[in-house]
ChimeraX commands (.cxc) that place a marker at each C-alpha (Angstrom):
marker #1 position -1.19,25.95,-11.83 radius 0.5
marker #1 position -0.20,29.20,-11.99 radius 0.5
marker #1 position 2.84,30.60,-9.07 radius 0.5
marker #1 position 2.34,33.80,-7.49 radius 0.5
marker #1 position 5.84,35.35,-8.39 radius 0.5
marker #1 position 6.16,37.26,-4.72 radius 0.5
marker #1 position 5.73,33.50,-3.70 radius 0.5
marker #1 position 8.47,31.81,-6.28 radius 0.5
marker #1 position 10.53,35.50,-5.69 radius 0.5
marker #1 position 10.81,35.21,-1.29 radius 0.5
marker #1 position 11.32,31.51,-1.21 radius 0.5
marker #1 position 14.25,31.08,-4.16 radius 0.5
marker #1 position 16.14,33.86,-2.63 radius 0.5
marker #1 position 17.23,31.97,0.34 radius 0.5
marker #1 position 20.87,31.32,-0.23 radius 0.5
marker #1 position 20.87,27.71,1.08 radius 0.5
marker #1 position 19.59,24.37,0.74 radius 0.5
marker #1 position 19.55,24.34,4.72 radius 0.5
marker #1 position 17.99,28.38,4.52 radius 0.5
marker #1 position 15.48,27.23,2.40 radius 0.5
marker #1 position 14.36,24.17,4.10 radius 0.5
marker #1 position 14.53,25.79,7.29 radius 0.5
marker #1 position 11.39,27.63,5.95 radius 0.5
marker #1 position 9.70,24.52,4.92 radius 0.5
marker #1 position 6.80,24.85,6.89 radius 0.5
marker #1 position 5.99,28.11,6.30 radius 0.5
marker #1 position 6.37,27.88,2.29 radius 0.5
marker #1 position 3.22,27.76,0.03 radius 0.5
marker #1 position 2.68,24.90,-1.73 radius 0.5
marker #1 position 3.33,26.44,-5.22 radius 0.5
marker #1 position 6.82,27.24,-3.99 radius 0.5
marker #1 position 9.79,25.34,-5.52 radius 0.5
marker #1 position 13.02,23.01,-4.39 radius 0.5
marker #1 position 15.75,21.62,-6.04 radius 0.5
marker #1 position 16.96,18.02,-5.70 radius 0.5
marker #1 position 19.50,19.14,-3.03 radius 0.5
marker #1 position 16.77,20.51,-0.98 radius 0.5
marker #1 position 14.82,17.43,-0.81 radius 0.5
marker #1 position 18.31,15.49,0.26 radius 0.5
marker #1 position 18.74,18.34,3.04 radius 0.5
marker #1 position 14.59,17.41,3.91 radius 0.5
marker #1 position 16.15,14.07,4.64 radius 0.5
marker #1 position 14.16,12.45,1.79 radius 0.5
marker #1 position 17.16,10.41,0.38 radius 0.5
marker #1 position 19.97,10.70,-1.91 radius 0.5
marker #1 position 19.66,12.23,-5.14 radius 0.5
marker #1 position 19.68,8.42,-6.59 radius 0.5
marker #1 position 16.92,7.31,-4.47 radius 0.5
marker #1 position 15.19,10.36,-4.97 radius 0.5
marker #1 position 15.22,10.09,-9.02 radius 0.5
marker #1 position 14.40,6.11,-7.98 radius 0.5
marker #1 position 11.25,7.30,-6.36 radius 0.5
marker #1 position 10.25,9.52,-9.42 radius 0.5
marker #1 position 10.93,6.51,-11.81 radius 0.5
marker #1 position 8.38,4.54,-9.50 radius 0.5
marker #1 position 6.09,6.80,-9.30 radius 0.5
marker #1 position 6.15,7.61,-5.66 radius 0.5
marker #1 position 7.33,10.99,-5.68 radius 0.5
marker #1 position 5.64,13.37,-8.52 radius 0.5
marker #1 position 7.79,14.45,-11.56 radius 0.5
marker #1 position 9.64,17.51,-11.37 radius 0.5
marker #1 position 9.57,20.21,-13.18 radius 0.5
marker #1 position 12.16,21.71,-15.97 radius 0.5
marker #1 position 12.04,25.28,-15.21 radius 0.5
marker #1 position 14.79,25.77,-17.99 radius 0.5
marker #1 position 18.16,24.25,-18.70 radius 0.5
marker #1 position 19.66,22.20,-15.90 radius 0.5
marker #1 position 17.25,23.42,-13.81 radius 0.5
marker #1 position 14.15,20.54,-12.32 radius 0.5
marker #1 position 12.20,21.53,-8.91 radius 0.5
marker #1 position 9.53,19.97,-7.54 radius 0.5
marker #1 position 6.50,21.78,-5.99 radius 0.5
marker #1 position 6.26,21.88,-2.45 radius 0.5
marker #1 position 3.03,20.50,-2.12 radius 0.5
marker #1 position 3.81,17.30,-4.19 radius 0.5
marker #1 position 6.89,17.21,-1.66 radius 0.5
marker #1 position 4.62,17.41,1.34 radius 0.5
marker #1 position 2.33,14.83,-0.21 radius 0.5
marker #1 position 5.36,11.67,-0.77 radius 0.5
marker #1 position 6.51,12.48,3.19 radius 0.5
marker #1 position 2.79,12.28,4.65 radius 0.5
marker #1 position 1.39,9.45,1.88 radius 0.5
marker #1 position 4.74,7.97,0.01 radius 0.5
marker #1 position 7.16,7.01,2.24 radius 0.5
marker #1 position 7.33,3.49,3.01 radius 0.5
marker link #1:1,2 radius 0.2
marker link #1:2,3 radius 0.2
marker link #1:3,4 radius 0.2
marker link #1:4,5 radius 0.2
marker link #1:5,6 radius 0.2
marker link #1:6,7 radius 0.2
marker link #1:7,8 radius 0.2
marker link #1:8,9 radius 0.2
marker link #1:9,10 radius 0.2
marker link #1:10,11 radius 0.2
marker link #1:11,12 radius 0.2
marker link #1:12,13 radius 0.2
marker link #1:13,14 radius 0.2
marker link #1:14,15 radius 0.2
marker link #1:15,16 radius 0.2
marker link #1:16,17 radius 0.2
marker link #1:17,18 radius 0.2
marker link #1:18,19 radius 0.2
marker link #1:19,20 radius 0.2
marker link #1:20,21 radius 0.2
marker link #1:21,22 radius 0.2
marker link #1:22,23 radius 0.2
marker link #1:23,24 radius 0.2
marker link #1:24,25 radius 0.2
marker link #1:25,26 radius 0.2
marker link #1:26,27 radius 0.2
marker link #1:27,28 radius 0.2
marker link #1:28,29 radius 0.2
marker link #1:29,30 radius 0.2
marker link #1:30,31 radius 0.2
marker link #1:31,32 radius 0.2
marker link #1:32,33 radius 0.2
marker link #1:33,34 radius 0.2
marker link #1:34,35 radius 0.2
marker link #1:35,36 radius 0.2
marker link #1:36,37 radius 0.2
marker link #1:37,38 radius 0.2
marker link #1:38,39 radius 0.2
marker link #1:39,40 radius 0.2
marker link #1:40,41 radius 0.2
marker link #1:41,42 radius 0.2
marker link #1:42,43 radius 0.2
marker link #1:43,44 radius 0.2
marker link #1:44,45 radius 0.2
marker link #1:45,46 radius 0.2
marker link #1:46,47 radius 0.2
marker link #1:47,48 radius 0.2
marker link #1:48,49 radius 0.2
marker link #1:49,50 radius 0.2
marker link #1:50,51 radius 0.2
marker link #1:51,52 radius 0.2
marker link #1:52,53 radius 0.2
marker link #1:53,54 radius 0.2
marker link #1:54,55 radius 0.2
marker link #1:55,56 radius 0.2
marker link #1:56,57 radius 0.2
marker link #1:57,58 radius 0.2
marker link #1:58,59 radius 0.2
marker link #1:59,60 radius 0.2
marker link #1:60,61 radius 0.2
marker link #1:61,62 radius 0.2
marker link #1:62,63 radius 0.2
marker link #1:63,64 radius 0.2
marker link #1:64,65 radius 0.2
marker link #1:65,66 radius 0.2
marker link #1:66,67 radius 0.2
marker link #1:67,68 radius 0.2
marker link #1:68,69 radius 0.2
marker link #1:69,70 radius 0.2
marker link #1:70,71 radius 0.2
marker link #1:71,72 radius 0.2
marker link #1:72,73 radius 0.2
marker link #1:73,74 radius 0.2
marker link #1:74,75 radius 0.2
marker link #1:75,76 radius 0.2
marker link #1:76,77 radius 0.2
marker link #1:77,78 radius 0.2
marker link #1:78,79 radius 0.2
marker link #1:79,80 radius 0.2
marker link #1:80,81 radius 0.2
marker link #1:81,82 radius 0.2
marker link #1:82,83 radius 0.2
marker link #1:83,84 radius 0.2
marker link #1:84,85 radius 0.2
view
């Protein structure tokens, strides 16, 4: 799946986790977050979070370079409406 780089460009240049999530709604579901975004979502800590990828609950990120994992927005969307138990 290819992202729209306007999309990836007016979404990552919010300064803050709580910025950024603030626009949650409104972001496409190609858009990116970083494991402190999906703590600010409420989601969990960053252990439980990496838990739920190990289980399978929560889609793999994605390595966008070194250091660097974000998941897409619409596999986010999909663990808080189907994967939360």
């Amino acid at each position: 799946m290819e992202i729209a780089m306007t999309e990836f460009l007016e979404f990552e240049n919010k300064n803050t986790a709580v910025e950024r999530i603030a626009a949650f709604d409104d972001m496409p579901n190609s858009a990116l977050l970083d494991v402190q975004e999906l703590v600010a979502l409420g989601i969990g800590s960053r252990a439980t979070i990496w838990r739920d990828v190990q289980s399978r609950r929560l889609a793999a990120p994605i390595k966008i370079g070194a250091n660097r994992t974000r998941w897409r927005v619409g596999d986010v969307r999909r663990f808080m409406t189907e994967g939360w138990v």
